[in-house]
TIRO-2110 file (N, C-alpha, C; in Angstrom, 1 decimal):
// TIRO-2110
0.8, -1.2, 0.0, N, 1, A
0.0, 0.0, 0.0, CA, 1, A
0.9, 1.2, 0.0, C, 1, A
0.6, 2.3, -1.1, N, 2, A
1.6, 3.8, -0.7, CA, 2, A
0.9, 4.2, 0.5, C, 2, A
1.4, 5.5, 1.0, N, 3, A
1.6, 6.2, 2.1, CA, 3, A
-0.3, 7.2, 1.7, C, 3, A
-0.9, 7.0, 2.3, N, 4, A
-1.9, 8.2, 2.1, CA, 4, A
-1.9, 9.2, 2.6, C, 4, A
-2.7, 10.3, 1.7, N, 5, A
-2.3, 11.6, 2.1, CA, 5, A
-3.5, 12.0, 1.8, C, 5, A
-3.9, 13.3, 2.0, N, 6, A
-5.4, 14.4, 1.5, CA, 6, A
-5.2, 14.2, 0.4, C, 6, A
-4.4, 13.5, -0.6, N, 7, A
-5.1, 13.5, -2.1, CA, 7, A
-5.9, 12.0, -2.2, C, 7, A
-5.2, 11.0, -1.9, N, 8, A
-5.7, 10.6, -1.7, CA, 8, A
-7.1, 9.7, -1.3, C, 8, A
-7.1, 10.4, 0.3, N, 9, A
-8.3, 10.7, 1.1, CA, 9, A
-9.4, 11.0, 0.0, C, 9, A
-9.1, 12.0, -0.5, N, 10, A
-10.1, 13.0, -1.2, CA, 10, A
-10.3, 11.9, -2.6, C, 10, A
-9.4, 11.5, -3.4, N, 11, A
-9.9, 10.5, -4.4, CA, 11, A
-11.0, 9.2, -3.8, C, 11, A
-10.6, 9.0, -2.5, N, 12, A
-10.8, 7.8, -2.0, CA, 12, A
-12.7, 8.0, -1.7, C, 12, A
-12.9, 9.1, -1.7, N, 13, A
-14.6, 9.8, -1.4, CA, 13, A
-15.7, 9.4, -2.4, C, 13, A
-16.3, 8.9, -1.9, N, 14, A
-17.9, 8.4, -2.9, CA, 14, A
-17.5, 7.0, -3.5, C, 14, A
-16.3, 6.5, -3.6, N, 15, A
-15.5, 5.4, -4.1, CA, 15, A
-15.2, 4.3, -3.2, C, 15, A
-15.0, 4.7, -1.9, N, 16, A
-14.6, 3.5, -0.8, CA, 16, A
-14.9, 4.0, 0.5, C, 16, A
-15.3, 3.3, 1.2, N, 17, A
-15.4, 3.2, 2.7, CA, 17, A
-14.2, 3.7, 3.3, C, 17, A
-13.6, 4.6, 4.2, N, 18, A
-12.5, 4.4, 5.4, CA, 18, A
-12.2, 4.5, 6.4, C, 18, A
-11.5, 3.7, 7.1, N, 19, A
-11.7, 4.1, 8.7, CA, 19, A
-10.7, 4.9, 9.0, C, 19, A
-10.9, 5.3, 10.4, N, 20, A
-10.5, 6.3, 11.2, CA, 20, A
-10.1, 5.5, 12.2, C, 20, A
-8.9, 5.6, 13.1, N, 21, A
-8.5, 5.3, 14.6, CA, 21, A
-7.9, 6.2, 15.0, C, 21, A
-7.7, 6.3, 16.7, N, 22, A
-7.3, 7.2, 17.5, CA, 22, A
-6.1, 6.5, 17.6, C, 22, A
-4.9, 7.3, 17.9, N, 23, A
-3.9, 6.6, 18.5, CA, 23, A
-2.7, 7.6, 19.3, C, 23, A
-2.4, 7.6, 20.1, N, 24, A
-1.5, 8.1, 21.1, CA, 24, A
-0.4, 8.0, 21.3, C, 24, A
0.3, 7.0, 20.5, N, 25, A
1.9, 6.4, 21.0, CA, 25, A
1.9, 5.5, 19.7, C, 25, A
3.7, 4.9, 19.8, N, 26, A
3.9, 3.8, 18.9, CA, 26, A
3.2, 2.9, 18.6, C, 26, A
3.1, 2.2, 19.8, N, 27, A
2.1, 0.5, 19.5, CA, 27, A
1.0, 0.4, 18.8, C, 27, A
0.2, 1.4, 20.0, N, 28, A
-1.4, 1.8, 19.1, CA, 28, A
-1.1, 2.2, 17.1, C, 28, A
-0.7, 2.9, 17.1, N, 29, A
-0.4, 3.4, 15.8, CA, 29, A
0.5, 2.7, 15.1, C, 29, A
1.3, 1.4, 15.2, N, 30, A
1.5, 0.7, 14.6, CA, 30, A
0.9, -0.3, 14.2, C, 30, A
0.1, -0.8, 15.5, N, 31, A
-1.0, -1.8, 15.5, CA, 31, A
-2.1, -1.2, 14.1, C, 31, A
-2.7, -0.2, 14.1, N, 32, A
-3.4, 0.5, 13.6, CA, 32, A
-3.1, 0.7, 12.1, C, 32, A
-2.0, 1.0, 11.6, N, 33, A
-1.1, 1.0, 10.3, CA, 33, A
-1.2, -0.5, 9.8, C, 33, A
-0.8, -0.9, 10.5, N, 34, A
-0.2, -3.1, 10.4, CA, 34, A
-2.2, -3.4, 9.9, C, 34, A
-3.0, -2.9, 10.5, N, 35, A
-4.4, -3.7, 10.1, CA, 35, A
-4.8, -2.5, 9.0, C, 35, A
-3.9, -1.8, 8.6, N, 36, A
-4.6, -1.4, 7.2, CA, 36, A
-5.6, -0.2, 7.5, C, 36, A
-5.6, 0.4, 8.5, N, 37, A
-6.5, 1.9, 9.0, CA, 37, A
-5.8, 3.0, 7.7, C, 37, A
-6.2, 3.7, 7.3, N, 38, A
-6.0, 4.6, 6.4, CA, 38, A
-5.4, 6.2, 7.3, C, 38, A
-6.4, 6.4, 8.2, N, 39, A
-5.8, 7.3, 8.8, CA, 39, A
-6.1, 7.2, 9.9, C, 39, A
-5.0, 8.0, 10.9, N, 40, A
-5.0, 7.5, 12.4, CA, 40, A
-5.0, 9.2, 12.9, C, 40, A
-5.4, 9.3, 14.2, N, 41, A
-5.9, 11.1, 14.2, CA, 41, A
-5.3, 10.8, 15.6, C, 41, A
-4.4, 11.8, 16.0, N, 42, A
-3.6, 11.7, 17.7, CA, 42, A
-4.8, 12.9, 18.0, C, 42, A
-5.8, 12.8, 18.8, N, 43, A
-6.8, 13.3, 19.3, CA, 43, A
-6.5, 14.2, 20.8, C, 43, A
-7.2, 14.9, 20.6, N, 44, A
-6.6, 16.0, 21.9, CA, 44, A
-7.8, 15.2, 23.2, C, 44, A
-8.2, 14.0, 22.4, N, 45, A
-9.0, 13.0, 24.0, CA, 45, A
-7.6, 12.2, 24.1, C, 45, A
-6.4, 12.1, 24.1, N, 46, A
-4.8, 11.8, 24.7, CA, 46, A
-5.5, 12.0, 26.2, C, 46, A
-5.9, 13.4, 26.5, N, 47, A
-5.6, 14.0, 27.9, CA, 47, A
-6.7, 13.2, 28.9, C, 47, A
-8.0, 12.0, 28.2, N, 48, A
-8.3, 11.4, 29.2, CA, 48, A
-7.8, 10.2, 29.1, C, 48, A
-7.5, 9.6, 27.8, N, 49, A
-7.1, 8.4, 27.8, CA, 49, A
-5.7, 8.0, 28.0, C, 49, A
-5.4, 9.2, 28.1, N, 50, A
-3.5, 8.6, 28.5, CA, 50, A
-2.8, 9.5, 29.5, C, 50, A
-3.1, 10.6, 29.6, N, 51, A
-2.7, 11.4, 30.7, CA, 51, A
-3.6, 11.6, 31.9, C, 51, A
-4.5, 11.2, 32.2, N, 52, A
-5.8, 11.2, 33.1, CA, 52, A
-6.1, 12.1, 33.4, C, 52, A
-6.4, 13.3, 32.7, N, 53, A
-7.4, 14.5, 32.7, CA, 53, A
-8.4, 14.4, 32.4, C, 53, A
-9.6, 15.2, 33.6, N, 54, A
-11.0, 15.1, 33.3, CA, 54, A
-11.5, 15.1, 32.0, C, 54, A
-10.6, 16.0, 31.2, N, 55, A
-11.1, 16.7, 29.8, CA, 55, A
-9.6, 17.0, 29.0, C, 55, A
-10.5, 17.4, 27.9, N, 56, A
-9.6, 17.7, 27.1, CA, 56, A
-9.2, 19.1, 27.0, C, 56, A
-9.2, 19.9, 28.3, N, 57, A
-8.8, 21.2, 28.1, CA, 57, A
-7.4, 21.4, 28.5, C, 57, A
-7.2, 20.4, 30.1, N, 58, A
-5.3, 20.4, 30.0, CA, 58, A
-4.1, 20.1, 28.7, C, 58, A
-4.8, 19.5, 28.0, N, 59, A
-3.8, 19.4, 26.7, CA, 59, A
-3.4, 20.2, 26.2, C, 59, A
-2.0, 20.4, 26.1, N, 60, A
-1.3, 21.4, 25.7, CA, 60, A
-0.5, 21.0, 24.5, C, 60, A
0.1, 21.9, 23.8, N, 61, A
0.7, 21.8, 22.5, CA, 61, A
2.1, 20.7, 22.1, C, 61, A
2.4, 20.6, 23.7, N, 62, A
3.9, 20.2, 23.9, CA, 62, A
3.2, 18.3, 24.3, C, 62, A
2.0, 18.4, 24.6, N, 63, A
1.6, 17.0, 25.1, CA, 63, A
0.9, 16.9, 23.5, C, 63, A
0.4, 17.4, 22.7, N, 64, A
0.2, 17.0, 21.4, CA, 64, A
1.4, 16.7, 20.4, C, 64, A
2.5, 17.6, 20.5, N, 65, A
3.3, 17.4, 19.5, CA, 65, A
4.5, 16.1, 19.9, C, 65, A
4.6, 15.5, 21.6, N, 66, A
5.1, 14.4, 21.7, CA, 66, A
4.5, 13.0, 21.0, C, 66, A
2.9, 13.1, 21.5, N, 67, A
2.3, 12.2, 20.5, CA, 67, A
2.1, 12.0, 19.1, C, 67, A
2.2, 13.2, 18.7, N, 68, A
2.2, 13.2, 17.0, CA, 68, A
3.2, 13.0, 16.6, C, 68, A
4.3, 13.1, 17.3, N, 69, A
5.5, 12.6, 16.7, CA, 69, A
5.8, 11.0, 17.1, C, 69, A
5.5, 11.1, 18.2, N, 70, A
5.7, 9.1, 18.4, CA, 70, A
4.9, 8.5, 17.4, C, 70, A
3.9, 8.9, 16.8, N, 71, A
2.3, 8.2, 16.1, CA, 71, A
2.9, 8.4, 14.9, C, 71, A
3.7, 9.7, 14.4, N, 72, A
4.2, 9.7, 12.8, CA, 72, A
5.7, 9.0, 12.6, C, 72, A
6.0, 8.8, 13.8, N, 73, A
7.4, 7.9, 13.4, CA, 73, A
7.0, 5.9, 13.5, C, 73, A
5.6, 5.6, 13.8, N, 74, A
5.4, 4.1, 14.0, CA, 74, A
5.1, 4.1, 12.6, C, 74, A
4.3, 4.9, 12.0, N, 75, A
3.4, 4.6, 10.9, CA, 75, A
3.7, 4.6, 9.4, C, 75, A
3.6, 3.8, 8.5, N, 76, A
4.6, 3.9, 7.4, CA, 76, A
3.3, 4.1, 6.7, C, 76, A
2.1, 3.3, 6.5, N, 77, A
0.7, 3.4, 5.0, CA, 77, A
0.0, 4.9, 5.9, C, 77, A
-0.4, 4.9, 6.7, N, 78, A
-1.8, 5.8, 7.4, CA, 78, A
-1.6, 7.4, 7.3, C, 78, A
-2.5, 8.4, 7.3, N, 79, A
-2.4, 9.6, 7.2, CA, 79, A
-2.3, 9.4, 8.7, C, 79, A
-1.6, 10.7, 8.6, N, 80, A
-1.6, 11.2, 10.8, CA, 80, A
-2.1, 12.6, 10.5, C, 80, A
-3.2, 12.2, 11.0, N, 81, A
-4.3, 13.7, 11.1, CA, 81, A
-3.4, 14.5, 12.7, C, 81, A
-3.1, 15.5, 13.0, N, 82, A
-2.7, 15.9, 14.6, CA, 82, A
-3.9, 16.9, 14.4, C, 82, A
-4.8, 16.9, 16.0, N, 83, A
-6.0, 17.5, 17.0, CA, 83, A
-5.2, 18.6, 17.5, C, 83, A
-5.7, 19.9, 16.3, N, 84, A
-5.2, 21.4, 17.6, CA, 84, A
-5.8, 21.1, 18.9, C, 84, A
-4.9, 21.2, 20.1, N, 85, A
-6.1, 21.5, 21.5, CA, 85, A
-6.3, 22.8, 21.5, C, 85, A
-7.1, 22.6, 22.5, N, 86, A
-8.1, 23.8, 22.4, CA, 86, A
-7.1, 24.9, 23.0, C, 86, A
-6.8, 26.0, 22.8, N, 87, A
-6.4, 27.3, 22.9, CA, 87, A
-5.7, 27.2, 21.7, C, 87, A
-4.5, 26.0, 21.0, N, 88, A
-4.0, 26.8, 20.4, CA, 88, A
-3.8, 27.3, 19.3, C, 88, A
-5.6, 27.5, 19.1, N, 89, A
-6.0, 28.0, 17.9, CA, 89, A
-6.3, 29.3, 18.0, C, 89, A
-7.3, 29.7, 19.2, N, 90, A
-7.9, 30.7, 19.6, CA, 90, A
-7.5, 31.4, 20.2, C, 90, A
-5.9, 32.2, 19.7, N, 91, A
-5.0, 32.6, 20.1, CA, 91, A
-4.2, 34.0, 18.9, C, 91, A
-5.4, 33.6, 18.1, N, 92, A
-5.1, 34.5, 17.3, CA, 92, A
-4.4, 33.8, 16.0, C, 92, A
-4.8, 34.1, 14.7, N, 93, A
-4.1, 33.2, 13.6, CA, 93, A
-2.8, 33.1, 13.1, C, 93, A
-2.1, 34.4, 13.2, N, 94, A
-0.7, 34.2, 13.8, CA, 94, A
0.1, 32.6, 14.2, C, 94, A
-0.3, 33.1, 15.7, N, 95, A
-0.3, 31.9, 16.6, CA, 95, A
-0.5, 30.7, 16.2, C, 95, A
-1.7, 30.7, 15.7, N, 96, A
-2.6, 29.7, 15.3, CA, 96, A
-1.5, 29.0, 14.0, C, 96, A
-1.4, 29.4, 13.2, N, 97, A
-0.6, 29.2, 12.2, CA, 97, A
1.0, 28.6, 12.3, C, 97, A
1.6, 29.4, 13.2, N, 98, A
2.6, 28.8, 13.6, CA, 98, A
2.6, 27.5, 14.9, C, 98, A
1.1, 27.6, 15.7, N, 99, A
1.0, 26.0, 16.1, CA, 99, A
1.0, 24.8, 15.2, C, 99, A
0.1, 25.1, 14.0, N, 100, A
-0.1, 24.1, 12.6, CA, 100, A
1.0, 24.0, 12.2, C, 100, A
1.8, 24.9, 11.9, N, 101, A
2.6, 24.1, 11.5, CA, 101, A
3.9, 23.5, 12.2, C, 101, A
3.4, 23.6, 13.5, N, 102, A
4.7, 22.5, 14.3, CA, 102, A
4.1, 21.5, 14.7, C, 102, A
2.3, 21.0, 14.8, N, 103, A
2.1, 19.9, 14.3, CA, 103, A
2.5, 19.2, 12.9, C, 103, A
2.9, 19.5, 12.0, N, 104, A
3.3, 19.3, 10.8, CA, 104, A
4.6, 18.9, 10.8, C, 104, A
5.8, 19.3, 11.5, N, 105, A
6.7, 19.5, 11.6, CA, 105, A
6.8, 18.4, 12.4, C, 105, A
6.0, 18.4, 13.8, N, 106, A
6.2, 17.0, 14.3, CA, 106, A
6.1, 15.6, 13.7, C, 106, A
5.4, 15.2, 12.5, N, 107, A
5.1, 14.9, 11.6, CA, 107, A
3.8, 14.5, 11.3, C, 107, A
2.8, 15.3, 11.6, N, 108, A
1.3, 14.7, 10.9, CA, 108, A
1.2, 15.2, 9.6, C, 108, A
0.1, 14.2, 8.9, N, 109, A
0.2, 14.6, 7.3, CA, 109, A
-0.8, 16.1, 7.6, C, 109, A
-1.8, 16.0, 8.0, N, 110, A
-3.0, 17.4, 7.9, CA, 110, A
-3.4, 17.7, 9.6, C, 110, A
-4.0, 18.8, 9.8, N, 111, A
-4.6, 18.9, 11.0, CA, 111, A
-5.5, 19.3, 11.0, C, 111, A
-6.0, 19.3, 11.9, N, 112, A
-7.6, 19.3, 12.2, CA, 112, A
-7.8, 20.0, 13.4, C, 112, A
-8.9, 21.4, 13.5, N, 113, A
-9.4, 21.9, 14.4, CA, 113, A
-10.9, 21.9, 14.5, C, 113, A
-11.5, 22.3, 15.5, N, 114, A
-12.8, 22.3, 15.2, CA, 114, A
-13.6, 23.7, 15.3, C, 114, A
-14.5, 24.0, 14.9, N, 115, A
-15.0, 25.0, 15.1, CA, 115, A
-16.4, 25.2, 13.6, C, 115, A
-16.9, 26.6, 13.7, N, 116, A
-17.7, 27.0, 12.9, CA, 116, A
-16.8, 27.5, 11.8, C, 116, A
-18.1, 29.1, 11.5, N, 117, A
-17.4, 30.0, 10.8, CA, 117, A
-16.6, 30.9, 10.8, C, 117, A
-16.3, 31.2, 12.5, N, 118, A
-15.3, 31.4, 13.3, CA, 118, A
-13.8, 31.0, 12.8, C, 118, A
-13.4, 30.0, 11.9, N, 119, A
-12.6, 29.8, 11.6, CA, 119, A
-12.3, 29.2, 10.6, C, 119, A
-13.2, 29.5, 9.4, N, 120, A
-13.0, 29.7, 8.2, CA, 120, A
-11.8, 30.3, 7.6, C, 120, A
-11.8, 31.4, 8.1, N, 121, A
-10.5, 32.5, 7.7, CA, 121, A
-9.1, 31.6, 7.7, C, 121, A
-9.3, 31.3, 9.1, N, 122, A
-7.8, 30.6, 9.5, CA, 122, A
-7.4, 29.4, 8.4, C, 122, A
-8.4, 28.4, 8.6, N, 123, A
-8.6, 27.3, 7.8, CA, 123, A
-8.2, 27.6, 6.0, C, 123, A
-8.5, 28.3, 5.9, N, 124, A
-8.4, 29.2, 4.5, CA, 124, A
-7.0, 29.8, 4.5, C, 124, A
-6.1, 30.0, 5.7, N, 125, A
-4.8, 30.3, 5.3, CA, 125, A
-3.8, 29.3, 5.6, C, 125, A
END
């Protein structure tokens, strides 16, 4: 299998089914890669299922970009989606921009934040 990426992804739409897993670390995300998952998303829920925070608001940039990088060094076929946590988007697009791209740097293929239209703009730069 090549390495998938958002072109892919995107060819792969109206054409094939795909899944999605969460993964946190090497094993998970190798496990994950090894059974053929297409893309694996290091999720800013890390902070209940692996660091044991109520929520996902302690997660911080430095606790996302350790896991994006353990998750993008196991995985050889899977896209690695990395989960802005929450602030470090809403900090101004600037900011915001230079968080994206040190998830990227850690090595996920795309990232992903959530929001409305609120962040269109961003998204768009």
């Amino acid at each position: 299998m090549k390495k998938w990426n958002v072109a892919t992804v995107k060819a792969a739409k109206g054409v094939q089914k795909l899944g999605c897993c969460t993964a946190y670390d090497a094993c998970f995300a190798r496990l994950a890669d090894e059974a053929g998952v297409p893309v694996v998303l290091v999720g800013d829920s890390l902070g209940m299922n692996t660091l044991g925070y109520a929520t996902t608001l302690p997660v911080n940039m430095s606790d996302t970009l350790a896991a994006v990088g353990a998750v993008a060094r196991s995985v050889k076929d899977a896209m690695v989606v990395g989960d802005m946590p929450f602030g470090s988007y809403q900090c101004g697009d600037d900011k915001a921009v230079e968080n994206a791209v040190a998830i990227l740097k850690a090595g996920a293929d795309a990232v992903k934040l959530e929001g409305g239209a609120s962040v269109c703009g961003l998204i768009r730069r």
